[in-house]
PLY file of the C-alpha trace (Angstrom):
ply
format ascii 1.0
element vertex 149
property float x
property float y
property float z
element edge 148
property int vertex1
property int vertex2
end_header
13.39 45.57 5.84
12.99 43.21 8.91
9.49 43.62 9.40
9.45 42.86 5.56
11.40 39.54 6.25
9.24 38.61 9.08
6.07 38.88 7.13
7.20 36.95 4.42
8.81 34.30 6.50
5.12 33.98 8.45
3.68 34.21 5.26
5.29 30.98 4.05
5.64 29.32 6.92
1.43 29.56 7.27
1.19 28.13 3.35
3.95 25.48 4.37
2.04 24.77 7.73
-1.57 24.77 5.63
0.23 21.84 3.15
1.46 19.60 5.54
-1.93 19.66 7.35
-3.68 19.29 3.79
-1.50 16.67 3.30
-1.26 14.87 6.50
-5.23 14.68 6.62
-5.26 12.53 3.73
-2.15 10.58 4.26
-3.41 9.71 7.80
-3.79 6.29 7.53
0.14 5.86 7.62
-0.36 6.74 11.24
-1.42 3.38 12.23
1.52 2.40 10.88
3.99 4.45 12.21
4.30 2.78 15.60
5.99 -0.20 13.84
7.60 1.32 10.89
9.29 4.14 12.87
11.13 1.37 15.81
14.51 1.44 16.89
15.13 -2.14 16.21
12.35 -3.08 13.12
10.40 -6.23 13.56
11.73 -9.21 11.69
10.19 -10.63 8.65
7.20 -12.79 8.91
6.04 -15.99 6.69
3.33 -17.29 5.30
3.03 -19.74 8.09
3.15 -17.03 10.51
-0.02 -15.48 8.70
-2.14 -18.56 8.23
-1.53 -18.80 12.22
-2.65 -14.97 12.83
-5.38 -16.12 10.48
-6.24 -19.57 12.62
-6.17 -17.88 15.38
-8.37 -14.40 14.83
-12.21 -15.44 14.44
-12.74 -11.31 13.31
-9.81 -10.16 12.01
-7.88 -13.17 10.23
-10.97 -13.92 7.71
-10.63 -10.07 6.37
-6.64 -10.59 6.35
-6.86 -13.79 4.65
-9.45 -11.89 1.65
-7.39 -8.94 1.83
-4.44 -11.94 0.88
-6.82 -13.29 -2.28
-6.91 -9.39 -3.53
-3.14 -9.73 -3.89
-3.18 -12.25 -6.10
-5.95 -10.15 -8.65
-3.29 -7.53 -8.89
-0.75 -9.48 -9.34
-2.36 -11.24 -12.69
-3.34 -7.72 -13.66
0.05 -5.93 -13.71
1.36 -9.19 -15.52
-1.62 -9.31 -18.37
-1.62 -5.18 -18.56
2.85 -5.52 -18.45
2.81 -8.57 -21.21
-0.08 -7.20 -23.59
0.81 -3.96 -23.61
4.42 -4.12 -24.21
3.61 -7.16 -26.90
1.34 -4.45 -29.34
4.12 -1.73 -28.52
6.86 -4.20 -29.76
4.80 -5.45 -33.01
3.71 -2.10 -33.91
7.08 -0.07 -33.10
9.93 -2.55 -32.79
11.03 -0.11 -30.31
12.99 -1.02 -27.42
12.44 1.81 -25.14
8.83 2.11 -25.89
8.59 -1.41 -25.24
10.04 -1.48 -21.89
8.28 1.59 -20.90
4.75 0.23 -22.22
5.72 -2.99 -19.76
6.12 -0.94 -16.81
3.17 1.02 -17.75
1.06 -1.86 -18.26
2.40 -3.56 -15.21
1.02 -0.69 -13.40
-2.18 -0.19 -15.24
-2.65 -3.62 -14.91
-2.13 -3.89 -11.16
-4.64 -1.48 -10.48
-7.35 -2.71 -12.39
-6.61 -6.44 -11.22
-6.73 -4.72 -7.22
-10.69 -3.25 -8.86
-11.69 -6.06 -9.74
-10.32 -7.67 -6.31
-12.05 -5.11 -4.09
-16.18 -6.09 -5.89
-15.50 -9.55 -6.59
-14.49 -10.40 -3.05
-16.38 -6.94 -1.97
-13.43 -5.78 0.29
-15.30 -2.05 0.01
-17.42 -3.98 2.93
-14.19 -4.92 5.40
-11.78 -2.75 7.08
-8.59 -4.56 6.17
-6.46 -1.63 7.34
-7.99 -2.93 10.53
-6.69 -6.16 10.02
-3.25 -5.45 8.77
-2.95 -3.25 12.12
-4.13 -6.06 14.83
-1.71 -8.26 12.59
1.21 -6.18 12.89
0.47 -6.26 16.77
-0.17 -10.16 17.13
2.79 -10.00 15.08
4.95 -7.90 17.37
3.51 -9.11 20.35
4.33 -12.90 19.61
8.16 -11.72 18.58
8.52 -10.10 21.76
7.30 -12.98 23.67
3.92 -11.38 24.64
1.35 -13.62 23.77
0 1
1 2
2 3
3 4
4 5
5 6
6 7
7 8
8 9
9 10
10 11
11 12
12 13
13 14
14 15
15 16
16 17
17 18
18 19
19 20
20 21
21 22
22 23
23 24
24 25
25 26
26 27
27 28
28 29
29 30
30 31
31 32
32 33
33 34
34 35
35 36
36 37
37 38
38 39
39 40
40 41
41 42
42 43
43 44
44 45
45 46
46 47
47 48
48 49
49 50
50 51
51 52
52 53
53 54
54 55
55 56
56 57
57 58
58 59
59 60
60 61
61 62
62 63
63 64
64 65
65 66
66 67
67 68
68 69
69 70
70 71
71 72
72 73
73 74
74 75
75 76
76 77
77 78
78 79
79 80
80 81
81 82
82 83
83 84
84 85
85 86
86 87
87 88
88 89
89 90
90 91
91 92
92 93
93 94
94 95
95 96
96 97
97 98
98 99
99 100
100 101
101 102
102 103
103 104
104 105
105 106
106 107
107 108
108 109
109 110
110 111
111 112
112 113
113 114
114 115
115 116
116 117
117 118
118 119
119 120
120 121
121 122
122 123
123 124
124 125
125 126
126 127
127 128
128 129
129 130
130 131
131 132
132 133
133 134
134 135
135 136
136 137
137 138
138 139
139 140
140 141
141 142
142 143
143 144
144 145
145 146
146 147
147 148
């Protein structure tokens, strides 16, 4: 019976070890991140003036950051068209309260995401890395707050 629970135990463990690798191959762009998400004391907030700086001041990276800015604003017009005419033909059609509110956050996200399409070929972000820039933000960023640059 041990040898039985051993082989089972390795068995999982291999599918469970298999997953996270799966997993953690196509969620590995959260490792640029990590170093200043996972911080014993989290970097403060930041403003808009402290981006338009990073953006003054970077001649390669603040131009992407600044687009990558602009494709925010798409999405957020999207999720508020796809969250107001959606839940408007749910609530003249149904008179439905729950369907309403649930076509709203639907629609919201529907909306969001085809507002953030239309972001990435109108101001063709497909042809910047703004990961890139987000990162060498968040270090400008960190660096000025600890008194480093």
């Amino acid at each position: 019976m041990a040898e039985e629970d051993s082989v089972s135990k390795s068995f999982l463990r291999r599918h469970w070890e298999g997953y996270k690798e799966f997993w953690g191959e196509r969620f590995s762009f959260l490792d640029n991140y990590s170093r200043f998400i996972k911080r014993d004391k989290p970097l403060p907030s930041w403003s808009d003036a402290d981006v338009e700086e990073f953006i003054a001041s970077e001649p390669v990276h603040g131009p992407t950051l600044k687009t990558a800015r602009e494709a925010g604003k798409f999405g957020a017009v999207g999720g508020l068209l796809g969250a107001v005419s959606t839940a408007g033909v749910t609530w003249k059609y149904s008179r439905s309260l729950h369907g309403t509110a649930l076509s709203l956050g639907a629609g919201a996200v529907f909306g969001w995401t085809f507002g953030q399409e239309v972001a990435n070929h109108w101001l063709q972000l497909y042809r910047m890395d703004t990961m890139a820039s987000q990162v060498k933000f968040m270090e400008w960023w960190q660096n000025k707050v600890e008194g480093q640059s």
